[in-house]
C-alpha positions, 0 to 999 in steps of 0.5 A: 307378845303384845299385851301384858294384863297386870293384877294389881291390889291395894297391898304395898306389894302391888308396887314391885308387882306393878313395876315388874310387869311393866318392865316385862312388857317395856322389854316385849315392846307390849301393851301395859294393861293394869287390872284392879277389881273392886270387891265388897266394901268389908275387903277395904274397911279391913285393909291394912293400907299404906301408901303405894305409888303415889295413891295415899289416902281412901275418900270417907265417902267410900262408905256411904257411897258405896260401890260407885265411890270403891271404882271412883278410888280404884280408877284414881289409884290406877291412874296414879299407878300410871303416872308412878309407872311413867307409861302414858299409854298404860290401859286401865281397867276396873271391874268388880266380881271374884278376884280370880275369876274376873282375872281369868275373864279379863285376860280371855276378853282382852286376848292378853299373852301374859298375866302378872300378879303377885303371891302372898304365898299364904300357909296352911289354915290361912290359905284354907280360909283365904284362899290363893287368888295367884293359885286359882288364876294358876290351876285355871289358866291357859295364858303364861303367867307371871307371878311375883312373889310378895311374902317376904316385902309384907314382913319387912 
């Protein structure tokens, strides 16, 4: 094993996510690849944010700057992710797109051996309407996963 690809999003969650994968990858002595894809800017104005590792605040300037300004903050978080992690070789990469299949394209392109990522584990009607990021990358994916379930840490 020698490159772990590490999905990560805004969610508080991200860091248990974050801190799981990078210990797999210290245990496989693999590469750490962090991965945060930036969506339109409705996903962040209705984000219900809260800290994560050390990433604290979104600039005012994400909308009316646009997309160029959302990778801006997306590569400050990641860096921040980095430092939390204490892994200076950590690689991180923003891309924008569909959240699943940017996921799938980024492990291809990269030949990574393991994906990491979390689940909200979302239920009925919210799953039809939302849909599952976790379970597309799942149904779709010939590289092992590693999925860690999030549920229970959003309702505390």
């Amino acid at each position: 094993m020698k490159k772990i690809l590490i999905a990560l999003d805004y969610n508080p969650s991200a860091q248990k996510v974050a801190e799981s994968g990078h210990k797999l990858a210290k245990a496989m002595n693999a590469q750490t690849i962090l991965l945060h894809i930036v969506a339109d800017f409705t996903y962040y104005s209705s984000l219900n944010y809260s800290p994560i590792m050390g990433f604290d605040s979104f600039s005012n300037s994400i909308e009316t700057e646009g997309s160029g300004e959302l990778k801006r903050q997306a590569q400050n978080y990641l860096e921040k992710s980095k430092e939390h992690l204490k892994g200076p070789t950590i690689q991180t990469i923003v891309k924008s797109g569909d959240f699943a299949e940017t996921i799938l394209e980024t492990a291809k392109e990269l030949e990574v051996d393991v994906i990491v990522m979390g689940t909200h584990s979302r239920r009925g009607l919210e799953k039809i309407l939302v849909g599952s990021v976790a379970e597309h990358v799942l149904n779709h994916s010939s590289i092992p996963l590693f999925i860690i379930p999030t549920r229970s840490m959003e309702e505390n």
